[in-house]
Legacy VTK file of the C-alpha trace (Angstrom):
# vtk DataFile Version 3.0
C-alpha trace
ASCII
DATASET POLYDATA
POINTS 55 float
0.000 0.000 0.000
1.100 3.668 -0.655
1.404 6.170 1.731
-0.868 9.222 1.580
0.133 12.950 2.819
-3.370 15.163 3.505
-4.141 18.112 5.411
-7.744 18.567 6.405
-8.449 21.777 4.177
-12.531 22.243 5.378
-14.675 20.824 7.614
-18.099 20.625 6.336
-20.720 19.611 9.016
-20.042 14.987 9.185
-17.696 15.587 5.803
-14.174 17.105 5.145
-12.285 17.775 2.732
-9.119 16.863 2.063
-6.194 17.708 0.165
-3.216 15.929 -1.015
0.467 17.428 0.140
2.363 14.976 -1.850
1.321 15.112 -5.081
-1.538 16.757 -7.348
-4.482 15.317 -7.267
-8.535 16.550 -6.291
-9.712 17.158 -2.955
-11.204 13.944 -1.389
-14.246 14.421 0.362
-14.489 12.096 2.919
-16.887 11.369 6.158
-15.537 12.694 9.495
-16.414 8.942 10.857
-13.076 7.462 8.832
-10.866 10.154 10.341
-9.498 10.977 13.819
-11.575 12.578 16.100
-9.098 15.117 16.958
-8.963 16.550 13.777
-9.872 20.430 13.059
-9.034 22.177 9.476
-5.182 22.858 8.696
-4.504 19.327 10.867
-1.853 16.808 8.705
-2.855 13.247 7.931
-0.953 10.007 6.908
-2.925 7.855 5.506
-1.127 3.797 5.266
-3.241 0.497 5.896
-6.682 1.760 5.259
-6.175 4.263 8.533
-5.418 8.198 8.698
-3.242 9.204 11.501
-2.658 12.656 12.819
1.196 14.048 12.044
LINES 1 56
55 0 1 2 3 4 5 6 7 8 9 10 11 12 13 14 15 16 17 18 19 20 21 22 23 24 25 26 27 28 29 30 31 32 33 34 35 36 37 38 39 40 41 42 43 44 45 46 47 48 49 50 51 52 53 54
């Protein structure tokens, strides 16, 4: 599996967006449920093995 660099770029109400810091690609819009809980907009993800992680 490949490793995945986001940062949470909006929150939108059980959604956020997210954008990729490692290469170009479009904003993923994923459910707040898949994420940490901790997260708030400008927070940096990993994502590796299905999980995102808070860096």
């Amino acid at each position: 599996m490949e490793t995945k660099y986001y940062v949470v770029s909006r929150i939108d109400g059980d959604y956020a967006w997210l954008k990729r810091t490692d290469a170009e690609e479009e904003p993923l819009f994923i459910a707040r449920a898949l994420l940490p809980e901790a997260i708030d907009e400008e927070t940096k993800l990993k994502y590796e093995l299905l999980q995102y992680e808070i860096i």
